[in-house]
Each structure stands twice: as C-alpha cells, then as structure tokens.
N, CA, C and O atoms as a GROMACS GRO file, in nm:
protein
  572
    1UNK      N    1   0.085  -0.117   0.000
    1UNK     CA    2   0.000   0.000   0.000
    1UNK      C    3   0.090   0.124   0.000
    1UNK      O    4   0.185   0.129   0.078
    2UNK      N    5   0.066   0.221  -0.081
    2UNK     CA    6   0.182   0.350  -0.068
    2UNK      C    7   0.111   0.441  -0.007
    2UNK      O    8  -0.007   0.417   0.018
    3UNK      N    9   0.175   0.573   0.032
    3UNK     CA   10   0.130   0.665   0.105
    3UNK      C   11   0.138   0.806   0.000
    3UNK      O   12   0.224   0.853  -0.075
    4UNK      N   13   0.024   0.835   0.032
    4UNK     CA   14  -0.008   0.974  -0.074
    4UNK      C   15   0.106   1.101   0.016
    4UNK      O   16   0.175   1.187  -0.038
    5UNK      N   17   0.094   1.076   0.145
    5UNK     CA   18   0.199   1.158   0.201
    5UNK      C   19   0.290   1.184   0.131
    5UNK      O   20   0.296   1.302   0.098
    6UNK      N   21   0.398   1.091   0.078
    6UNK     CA   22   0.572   1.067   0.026
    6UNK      C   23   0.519   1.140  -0.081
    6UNK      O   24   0.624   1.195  -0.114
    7UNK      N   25   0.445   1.178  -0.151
    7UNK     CA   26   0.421   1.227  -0.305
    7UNK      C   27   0.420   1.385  -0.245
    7UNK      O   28   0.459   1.462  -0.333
    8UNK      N   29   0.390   1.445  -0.132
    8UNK     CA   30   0.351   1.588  -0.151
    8UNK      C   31   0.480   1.690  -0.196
    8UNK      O   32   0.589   1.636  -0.211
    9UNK      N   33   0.474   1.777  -0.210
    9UNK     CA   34   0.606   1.854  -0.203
    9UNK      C   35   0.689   1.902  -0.150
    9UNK      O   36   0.778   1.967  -0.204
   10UNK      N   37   0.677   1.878  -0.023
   10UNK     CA   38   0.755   1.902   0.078
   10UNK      C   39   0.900   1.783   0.078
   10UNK      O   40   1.020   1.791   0.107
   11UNK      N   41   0.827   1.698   0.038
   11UNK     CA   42   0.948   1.544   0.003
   11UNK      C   43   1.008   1.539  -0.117
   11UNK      O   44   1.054   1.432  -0.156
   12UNK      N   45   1.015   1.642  -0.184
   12UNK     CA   46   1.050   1.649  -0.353
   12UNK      C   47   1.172   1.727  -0.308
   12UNK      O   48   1.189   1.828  -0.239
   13UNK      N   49   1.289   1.598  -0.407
   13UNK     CA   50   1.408   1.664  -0.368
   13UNK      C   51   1.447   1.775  -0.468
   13UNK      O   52   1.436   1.758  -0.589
   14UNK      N   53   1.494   1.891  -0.412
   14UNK     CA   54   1.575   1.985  -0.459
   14UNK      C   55   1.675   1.966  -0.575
   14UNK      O   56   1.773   1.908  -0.528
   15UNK      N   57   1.692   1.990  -0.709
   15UNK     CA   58   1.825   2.010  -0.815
   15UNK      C   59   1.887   2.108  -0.795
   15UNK      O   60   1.829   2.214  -0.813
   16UNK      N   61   1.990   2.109  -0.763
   16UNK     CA   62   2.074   2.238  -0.703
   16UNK      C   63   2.138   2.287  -0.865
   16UNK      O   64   2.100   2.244  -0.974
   17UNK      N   65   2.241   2.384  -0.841
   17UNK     CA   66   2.295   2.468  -0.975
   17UNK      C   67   2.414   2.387  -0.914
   17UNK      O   68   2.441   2.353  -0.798
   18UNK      N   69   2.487   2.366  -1.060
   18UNK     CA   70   2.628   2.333  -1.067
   18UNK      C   71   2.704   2.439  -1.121
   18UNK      O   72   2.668   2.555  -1.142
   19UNK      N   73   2.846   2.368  -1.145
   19UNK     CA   74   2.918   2.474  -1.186
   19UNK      C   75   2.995   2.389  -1.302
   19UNK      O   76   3.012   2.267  -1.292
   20UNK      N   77   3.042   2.471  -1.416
   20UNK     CA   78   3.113   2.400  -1.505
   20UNK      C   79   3.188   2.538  -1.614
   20UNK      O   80   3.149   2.641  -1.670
   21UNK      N   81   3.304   2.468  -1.598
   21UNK     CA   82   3.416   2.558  -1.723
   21UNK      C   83   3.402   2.536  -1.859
   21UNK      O   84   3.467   2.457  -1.927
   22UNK      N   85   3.287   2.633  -1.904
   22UNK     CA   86   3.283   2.569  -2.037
   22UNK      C   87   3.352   2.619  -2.174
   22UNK      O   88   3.314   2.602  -2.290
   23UNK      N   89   3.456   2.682  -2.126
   23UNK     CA   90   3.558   2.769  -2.229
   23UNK      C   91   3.703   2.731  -2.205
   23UNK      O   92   3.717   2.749  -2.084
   24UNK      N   93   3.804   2.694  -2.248
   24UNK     CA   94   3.972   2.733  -2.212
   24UNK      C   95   3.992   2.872  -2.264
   24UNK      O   96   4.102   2.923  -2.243
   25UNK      N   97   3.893   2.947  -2.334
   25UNK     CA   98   3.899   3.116  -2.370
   25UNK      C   99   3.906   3.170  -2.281
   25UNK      O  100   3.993   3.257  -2.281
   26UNK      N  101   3.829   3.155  -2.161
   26UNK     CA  102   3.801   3.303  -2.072
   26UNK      C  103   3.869   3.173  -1.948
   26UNK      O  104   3.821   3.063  -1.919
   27UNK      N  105   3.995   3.242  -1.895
   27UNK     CA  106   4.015   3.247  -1.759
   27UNK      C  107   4.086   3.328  -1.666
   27UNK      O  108   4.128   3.434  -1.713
   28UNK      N  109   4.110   3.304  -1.541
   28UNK     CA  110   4.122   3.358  -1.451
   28UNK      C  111   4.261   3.440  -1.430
   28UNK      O  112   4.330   3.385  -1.516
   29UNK      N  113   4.340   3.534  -1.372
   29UNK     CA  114   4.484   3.512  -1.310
   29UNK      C  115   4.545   3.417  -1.352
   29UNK      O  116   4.642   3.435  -1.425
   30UNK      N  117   4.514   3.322  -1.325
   30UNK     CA  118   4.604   3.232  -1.271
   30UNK      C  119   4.598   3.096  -1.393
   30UNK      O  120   4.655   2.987  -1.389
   31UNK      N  121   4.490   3.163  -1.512
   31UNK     CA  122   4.528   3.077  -1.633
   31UNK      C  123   4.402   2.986  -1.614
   31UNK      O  124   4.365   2.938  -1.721
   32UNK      N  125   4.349   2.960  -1.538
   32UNK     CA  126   4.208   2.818  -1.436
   32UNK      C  127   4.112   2.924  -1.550
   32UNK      O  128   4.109   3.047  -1.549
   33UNK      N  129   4.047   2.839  -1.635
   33UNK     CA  130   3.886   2.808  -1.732
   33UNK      C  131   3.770   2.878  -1.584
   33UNK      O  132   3.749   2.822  -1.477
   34UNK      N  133   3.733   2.965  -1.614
   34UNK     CA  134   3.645   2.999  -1.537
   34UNK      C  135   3.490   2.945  -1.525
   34UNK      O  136   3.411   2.969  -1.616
   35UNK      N  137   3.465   2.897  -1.448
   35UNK     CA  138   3.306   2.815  -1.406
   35UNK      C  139   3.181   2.885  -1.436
   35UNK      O  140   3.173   2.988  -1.369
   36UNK      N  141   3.086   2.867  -1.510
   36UNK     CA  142   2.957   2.946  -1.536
   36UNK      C  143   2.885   2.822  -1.445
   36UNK      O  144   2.899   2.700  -1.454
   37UNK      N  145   2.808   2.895  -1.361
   37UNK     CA  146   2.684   2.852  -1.276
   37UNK      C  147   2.550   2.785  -1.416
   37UNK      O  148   2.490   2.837  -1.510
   38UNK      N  149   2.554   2.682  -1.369
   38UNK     CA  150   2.388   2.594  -1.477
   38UNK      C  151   2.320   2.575  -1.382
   38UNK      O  152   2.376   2.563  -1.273
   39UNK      N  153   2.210   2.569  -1.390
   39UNK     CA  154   2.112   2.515  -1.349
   39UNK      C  155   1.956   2.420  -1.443
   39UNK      O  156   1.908   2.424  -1.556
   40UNK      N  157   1.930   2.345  -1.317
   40UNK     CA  158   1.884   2.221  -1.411
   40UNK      C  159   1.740   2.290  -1.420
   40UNK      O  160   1.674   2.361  -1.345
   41UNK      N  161   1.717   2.220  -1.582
   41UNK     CA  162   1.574   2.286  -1.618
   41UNK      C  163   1.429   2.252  -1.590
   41UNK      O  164   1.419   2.131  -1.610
   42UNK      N  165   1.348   2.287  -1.564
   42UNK     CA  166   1.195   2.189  -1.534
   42UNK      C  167   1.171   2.173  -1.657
   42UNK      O  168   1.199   2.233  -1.760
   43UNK      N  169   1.086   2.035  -1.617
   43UNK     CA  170   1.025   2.030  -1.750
   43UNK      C  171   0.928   2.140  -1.784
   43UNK      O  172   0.861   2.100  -1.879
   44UNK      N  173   0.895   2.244  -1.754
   44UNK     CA  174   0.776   2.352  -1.816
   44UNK      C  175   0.870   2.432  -1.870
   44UNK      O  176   0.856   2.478  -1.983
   45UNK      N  177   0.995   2.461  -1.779
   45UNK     CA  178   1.069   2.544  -1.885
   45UNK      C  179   1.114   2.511  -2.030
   45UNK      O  180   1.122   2.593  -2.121
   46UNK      N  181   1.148   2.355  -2.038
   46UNK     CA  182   1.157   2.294  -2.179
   46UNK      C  183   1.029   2.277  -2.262
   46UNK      O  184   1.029   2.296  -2.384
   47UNK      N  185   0.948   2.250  -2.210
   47UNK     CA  186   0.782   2.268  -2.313
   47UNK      C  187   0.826   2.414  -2.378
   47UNK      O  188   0.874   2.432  -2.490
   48UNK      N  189   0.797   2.512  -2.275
   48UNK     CA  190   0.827   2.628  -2.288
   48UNK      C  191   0.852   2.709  -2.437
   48UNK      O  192   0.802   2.784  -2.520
   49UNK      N  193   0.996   2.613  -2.389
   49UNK     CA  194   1.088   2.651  -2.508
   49UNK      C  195   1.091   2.576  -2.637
   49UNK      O  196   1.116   2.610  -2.752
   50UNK      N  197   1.059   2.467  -2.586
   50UNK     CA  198   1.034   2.328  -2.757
   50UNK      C  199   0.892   2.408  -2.835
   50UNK      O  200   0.870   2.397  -2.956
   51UNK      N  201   0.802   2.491  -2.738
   51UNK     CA  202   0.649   2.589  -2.832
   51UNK      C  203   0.716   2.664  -2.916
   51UNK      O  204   0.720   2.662  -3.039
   52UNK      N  205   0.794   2.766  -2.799
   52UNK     CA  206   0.877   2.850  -2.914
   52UNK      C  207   0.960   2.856  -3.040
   52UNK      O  208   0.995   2.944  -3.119
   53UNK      N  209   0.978   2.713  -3.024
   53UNK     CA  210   1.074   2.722  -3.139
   53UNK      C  211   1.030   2.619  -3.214
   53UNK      O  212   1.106   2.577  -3.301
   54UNK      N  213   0.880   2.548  -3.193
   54UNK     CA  214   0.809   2.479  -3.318
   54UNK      C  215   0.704   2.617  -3.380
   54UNK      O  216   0.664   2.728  -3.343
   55UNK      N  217   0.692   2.527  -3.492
   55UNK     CA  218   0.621   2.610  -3.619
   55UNK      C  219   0.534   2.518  -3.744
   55UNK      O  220   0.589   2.425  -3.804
   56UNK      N  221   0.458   2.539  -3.758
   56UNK     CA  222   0.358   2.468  -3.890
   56UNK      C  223   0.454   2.510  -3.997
   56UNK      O  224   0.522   2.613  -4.005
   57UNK      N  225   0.440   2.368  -4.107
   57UNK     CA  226   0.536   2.436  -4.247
   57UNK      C  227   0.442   2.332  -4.314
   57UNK      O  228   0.379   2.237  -4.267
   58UNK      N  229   0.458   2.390  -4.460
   58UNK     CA  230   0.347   2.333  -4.554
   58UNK      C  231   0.381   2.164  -4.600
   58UNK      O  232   0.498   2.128  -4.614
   59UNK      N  233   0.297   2.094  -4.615
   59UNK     CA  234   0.355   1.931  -4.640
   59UNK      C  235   0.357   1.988  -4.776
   59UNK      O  236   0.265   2.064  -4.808
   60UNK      N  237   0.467   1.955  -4.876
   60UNK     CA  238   0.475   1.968  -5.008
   60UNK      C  239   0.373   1.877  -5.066
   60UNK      O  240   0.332   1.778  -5.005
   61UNK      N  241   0.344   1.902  -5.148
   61UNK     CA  242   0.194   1.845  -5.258
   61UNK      C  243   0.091   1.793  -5.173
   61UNK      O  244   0.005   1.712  -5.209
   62UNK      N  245   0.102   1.841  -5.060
   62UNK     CA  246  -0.061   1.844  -4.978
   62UNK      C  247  -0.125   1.960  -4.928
   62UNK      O  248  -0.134   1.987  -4.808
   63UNK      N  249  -0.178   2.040  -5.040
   63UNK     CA  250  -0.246   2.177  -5.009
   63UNK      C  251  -0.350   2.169  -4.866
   63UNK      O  252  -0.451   2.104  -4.840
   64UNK      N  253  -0.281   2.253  -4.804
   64UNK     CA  254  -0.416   2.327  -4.671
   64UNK      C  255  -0.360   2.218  -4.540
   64UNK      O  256  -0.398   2.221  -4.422
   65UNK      N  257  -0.244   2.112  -4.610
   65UNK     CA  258  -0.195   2.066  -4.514
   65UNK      C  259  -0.107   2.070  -4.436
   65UNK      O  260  -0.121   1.949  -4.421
   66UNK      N  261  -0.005   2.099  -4.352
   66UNK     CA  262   0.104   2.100  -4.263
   66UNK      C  263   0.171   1.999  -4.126
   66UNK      O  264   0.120   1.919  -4.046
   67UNK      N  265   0.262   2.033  -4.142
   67UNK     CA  266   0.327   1.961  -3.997
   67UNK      C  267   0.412   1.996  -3.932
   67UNK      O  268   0.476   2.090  -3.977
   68UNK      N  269   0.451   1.945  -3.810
   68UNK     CA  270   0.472   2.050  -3.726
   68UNK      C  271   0.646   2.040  -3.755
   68UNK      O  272   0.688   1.930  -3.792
   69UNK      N  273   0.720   2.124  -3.741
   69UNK     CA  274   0.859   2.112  -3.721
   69UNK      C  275   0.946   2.171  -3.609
   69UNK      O  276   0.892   2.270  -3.560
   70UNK      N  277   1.036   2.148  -3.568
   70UNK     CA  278   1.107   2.182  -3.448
   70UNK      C  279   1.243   2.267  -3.465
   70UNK      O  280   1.348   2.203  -3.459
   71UNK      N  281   1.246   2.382  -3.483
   71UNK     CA  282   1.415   2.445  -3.547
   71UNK      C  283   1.453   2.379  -3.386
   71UNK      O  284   1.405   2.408  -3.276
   72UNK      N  285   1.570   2.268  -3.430
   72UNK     CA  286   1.629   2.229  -3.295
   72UNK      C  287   1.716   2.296  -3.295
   72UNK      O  288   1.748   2.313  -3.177
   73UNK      N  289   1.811   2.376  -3.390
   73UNK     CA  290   1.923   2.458  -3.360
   73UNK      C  291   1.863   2.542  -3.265
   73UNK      O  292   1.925   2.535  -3.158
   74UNK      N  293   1.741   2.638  -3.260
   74UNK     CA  294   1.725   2.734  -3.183
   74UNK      C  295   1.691   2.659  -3.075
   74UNK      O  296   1.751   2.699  -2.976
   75UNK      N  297   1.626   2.574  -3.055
   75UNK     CA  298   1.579   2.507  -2.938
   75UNK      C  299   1.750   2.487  -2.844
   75UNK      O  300   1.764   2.525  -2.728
   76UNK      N  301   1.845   2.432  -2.915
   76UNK     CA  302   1.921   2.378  -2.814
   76UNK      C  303   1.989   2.541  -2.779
   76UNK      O  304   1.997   2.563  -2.658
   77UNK      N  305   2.018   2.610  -2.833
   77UNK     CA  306   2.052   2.787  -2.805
   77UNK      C  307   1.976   2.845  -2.699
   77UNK      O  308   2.034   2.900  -2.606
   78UNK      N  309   1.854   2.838  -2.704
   78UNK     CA  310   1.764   2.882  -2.603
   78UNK      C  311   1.738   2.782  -2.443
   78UNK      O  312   1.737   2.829  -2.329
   79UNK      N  313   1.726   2.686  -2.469
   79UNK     CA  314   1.768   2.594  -2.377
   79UNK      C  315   1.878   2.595  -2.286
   79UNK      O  316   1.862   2.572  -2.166
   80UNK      N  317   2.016   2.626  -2.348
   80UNK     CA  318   2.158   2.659  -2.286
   80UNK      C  319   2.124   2.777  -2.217
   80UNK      O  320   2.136   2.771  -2.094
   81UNK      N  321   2.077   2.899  -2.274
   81UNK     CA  322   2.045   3.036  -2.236
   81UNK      C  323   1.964   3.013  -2.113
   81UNK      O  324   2.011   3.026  -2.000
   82UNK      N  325   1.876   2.988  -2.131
   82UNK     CA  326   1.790   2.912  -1.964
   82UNK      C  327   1.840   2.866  -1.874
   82UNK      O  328   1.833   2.895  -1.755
   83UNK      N  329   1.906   2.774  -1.939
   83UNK     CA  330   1.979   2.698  -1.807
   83UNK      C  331   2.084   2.811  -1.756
   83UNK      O  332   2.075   2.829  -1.634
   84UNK      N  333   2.163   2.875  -1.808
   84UNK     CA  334   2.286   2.966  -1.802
   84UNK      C  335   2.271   3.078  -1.682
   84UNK      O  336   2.261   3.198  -1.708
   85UNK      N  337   2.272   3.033  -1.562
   85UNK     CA  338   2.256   3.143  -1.457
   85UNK      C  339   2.379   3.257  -1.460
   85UNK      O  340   2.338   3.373  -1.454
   86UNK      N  341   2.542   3.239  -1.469
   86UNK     CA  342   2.601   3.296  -1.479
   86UNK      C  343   2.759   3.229  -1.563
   86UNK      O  344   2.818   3.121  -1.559
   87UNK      N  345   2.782   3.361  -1.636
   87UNK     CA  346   2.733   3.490  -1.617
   87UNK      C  347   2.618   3.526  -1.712
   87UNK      O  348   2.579   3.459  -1.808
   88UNK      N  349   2.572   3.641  -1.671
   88UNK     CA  350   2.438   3.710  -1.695
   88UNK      C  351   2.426   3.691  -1.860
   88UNK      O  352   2.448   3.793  -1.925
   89UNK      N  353   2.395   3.576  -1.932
   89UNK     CA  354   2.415   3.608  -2.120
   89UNK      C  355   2.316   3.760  -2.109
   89UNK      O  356   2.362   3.844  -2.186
   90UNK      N  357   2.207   3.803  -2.039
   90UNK     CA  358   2.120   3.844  -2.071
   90UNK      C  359   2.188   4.047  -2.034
   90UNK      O  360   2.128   4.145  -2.079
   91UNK      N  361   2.299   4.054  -1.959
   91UNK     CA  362   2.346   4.186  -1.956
   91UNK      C  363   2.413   4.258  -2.098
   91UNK      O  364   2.491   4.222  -2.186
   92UNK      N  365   2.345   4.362  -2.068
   92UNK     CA  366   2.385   4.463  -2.199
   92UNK      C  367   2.524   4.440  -2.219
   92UNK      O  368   2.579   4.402  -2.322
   93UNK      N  369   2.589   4.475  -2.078
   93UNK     CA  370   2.759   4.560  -2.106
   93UNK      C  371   2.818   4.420  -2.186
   93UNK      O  372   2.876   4.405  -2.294
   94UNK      N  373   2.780   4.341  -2.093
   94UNK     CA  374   2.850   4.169  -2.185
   94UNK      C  375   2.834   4.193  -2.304
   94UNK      O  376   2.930   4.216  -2.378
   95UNK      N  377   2.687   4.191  -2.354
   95UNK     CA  378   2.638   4.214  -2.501
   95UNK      C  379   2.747   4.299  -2.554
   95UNK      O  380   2.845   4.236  -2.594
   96UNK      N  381   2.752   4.458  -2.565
   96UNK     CA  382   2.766   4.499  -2.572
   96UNK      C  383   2.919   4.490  -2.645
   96UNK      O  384   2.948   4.508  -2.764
   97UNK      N  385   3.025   4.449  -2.507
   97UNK     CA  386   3.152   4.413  -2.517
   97UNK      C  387   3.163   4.294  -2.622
   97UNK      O  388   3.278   4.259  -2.648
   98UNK      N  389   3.051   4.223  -2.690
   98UNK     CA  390   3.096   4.125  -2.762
   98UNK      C  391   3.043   4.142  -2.918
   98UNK      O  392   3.073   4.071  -3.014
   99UNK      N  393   2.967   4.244  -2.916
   99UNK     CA  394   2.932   4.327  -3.047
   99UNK      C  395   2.787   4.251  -3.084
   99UNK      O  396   2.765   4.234  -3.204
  100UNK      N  397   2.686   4.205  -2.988
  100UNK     CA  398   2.588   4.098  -3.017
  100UNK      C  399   2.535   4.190  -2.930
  100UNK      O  400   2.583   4.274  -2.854
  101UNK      N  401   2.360   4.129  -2.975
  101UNK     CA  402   2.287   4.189  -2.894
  101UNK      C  403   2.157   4.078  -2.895
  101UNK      O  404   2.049   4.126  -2.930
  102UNK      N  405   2.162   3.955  -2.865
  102UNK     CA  406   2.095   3.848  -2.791
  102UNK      C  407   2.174   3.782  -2.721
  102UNK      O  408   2.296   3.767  -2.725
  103UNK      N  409   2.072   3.731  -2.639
  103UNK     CA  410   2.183   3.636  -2.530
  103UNK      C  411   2.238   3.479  -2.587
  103UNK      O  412   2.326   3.418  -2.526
  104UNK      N  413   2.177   3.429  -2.704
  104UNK     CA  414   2.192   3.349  -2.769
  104UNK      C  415   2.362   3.406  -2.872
  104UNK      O  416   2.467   3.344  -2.884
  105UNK      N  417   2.334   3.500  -2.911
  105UNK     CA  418   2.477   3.480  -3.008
  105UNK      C  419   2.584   3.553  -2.956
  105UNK      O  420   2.694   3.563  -3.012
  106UNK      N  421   2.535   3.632  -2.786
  106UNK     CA  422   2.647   3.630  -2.704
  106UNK      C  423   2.696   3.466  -2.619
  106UNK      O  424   2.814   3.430  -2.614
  107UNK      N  425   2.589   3.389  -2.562
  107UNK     CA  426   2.690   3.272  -2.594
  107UNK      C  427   2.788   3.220  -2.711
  107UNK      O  428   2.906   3.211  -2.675
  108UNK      N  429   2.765   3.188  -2.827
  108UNK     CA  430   2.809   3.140  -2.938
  108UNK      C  431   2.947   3.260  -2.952
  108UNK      O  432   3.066   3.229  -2.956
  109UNK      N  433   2.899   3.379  -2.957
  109UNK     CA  434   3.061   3.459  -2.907
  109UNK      C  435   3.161   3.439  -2.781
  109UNK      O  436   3.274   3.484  -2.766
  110UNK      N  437   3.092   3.367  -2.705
  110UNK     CA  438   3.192   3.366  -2.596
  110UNK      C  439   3.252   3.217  -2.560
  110UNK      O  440   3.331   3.186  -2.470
  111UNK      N  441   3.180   3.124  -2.674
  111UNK     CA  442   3.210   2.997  -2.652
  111UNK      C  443   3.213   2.960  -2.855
  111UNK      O  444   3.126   2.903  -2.921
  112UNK      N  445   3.327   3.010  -2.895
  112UNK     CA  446   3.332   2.994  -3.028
  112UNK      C  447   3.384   2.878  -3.089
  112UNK      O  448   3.373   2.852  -3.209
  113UNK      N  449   3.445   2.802  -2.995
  113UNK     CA  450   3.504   2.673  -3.016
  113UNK      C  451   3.365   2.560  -3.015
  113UNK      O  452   3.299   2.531  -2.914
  114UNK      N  453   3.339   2.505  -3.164
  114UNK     CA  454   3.201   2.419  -3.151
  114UNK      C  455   3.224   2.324  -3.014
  114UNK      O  456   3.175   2.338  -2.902
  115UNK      N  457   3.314   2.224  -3.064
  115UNK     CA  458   3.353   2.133  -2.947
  115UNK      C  459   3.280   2.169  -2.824
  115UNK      O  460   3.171   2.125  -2.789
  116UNK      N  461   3.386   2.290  -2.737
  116UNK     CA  462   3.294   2.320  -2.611
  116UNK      C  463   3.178   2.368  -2.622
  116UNK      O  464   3.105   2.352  -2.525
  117UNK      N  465   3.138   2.422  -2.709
  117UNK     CA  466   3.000   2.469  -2.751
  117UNK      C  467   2.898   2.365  -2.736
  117UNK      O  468   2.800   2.405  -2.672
  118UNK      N  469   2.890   2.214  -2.784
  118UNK     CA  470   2.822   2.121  -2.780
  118UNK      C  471   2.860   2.056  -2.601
  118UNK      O  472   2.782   2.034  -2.509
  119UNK      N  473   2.969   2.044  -2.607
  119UNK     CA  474   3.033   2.011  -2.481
  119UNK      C  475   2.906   2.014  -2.362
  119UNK      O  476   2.845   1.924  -2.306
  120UNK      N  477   2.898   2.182  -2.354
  120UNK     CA  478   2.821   2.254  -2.265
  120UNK      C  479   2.681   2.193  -2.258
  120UNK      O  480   2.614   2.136  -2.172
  121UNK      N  481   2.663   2.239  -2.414
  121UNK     CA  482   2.483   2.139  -2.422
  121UNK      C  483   2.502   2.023  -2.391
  121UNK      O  484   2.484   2.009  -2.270
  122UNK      N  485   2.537   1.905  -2.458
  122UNK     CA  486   2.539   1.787  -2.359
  122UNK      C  487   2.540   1.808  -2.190
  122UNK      O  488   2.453   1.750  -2.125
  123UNK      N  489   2.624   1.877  -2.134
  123UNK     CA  490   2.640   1.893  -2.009
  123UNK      C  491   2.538   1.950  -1.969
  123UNK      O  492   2.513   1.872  -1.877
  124UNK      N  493   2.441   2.042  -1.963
  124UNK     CA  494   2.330   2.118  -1.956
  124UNK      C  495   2.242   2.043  -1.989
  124UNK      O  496   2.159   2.053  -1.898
  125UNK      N  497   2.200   1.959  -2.075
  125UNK     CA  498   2.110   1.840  -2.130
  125UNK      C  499   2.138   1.717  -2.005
  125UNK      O  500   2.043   1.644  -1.977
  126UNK      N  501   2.218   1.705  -1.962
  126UNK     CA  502   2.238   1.558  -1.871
  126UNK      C  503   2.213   1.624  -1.722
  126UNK      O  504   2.144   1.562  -1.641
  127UNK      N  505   2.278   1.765  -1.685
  127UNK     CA  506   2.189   1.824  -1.582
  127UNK      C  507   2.043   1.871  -1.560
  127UNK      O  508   2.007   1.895  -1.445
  128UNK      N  509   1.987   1.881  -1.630
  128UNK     CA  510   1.819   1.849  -1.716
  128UNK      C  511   1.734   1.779  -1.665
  128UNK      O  512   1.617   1.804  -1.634
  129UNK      N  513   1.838   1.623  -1.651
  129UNK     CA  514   1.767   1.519  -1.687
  129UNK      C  515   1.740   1.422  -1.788
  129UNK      O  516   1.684   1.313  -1.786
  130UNK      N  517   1.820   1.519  -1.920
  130UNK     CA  518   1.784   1.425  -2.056
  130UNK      C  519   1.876   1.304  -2.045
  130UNK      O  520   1.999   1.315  -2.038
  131UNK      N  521   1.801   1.172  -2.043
  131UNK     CA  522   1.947   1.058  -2.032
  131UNK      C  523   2.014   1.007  -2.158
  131UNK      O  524   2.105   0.927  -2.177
  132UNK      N  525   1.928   1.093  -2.250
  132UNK     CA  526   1.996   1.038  -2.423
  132UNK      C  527   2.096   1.116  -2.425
  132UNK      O  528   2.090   1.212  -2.348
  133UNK      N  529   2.215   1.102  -2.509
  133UNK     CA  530   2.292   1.199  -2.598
  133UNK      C  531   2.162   1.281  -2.682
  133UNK      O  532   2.055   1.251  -2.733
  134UNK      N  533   2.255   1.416  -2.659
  134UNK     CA  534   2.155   1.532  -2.778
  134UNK      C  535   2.153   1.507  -2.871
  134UNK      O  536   2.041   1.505  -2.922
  135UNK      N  537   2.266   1.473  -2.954
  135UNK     CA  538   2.227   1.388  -3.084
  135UNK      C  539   2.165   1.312  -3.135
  135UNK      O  540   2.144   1.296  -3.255
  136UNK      N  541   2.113   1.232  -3.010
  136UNK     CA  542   2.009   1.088  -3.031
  136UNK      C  543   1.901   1.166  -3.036
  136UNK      O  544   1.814   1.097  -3.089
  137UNK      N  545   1.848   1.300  -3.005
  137UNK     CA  546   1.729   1.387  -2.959
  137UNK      C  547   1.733   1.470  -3.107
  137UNK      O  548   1.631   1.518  -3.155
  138UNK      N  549   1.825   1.477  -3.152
  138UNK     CA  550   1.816   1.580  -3.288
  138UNK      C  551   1.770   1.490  -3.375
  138UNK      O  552   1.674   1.514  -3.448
  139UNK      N  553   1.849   1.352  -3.375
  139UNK     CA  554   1.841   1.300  -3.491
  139UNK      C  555   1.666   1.205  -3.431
  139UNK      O  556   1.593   1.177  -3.526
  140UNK      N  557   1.642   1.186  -3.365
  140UNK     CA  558   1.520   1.148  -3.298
  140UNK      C  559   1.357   1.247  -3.335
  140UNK      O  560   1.240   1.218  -3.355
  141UNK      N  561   1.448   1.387  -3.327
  141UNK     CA  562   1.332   1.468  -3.368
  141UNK      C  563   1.307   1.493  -3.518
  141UNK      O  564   1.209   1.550  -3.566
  142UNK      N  565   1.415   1.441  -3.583
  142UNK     CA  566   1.377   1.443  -3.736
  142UNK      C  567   1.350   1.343  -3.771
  142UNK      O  568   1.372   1.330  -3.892
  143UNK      N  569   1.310   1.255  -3.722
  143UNK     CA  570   1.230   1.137  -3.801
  143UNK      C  571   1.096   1.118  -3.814
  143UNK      O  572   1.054   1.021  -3.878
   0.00000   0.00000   0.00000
C-alpha cells in the first residue's frame, strides 16, 4: 500500500545549480577556465521553449496541409540560455563588449570553439535530466 503523504512537495528533492568551465577562452589570473553557474531545467521550462521554437510548415503536394517542425538549432541555443545562470548572457555591457545583442549569439561569441559549444549542451542536457545523448534527440526529432 503507498502513502499519498511521500508524493507531496515538501518530500520532492531539490536540483541544485552546478558549476562548469565551459571555455579554455576566458580564464582567470592564474590561467584556471572559469566556471559558469547551470542550473537544471523543469520540465515547463523545456515545453516552454520546444512551443517556441516549433512552427507549422506546408507538407509539399498536400495543399491546406502542414506539420509541425522543431528548429532544434534554436531550441538547443535557447535551452543553454535558460539553463545559463552565470554569467548574466542576458546583460547589456557583456552584449555589448561582444558586439551581439541576444543572449543566444552572445553565448556562441563567448564559446566559439564548436567542441565546447556542444560540450556545454550535452552537459546542460544531462543536468536536465535528458538521459539520451543530444544527438540521439536531434536526430530522434527528425524522423
């Protein structure tokens, strides 16, 4: 027999923010990859963001018909950006200093190396919760 008690929210454990170096570009004094604060995403924040960045597109030779598609490039950009507590993608002066003015292609400026660029998403995707590789999820969502 289970107890409806253990389900309330008071017993729901906490996902704390991690920390992770996701550049050898930007570091410290002392040469040390400096740590950006992540934090793990709810699932409403990923609905969220998978609405935003689906869209109806026309089925070729089926007039008045459509289906749905997913720009996953923007999805996984916006996703990182969410998760990304610090530093601030979303401050002007950052912006500013990097000649961009979204918080999306001030990441991609400040993490220009693809490698760590994906790096991060995987890492941000597995703090999430997602237990696939992102790739299994890209190539998953185009089928």
């Amino acid at each position: 027999m289970s107890n409806l008690a253990l389900f309330m929210k008071k017993n729901k454990k906490v996902r704390s923010n991690t920390f992770y170096a996701a550049t050898t570009s930007l570091t410290d004094a002392d040469g040390k990859p400096l740590e950006w604060e992540i934090k793990p995403l709810t699932t409403e924040e990923s609905e969220r963001i998978r609405l935003e960045c689906t869209k109806d597109v026309p089925v070729p030779g089926k007039r008045g018909q459509y289906r749905t598609k997913i720009d996953t490039n923007m999805y996984n950009d916006k996703l990182m950006v969410a998760a990304i507590v610090f530093p601030d993608l979303y401050n002007k002066e950052l912006q500013d200093s990097y000649g961009v003015m979204t918080p999306e292609d001030l990441l991609k400026a400040m993490i220009d190396n693809p490698s760590e660029y994906y790096d991060l998403l995987n890492y941000i995707t597995e703090q999430s919760g997602f237990s696939k590789d992102i790739q299994d999820e890209i190539d998953e969502a185009k089928n």
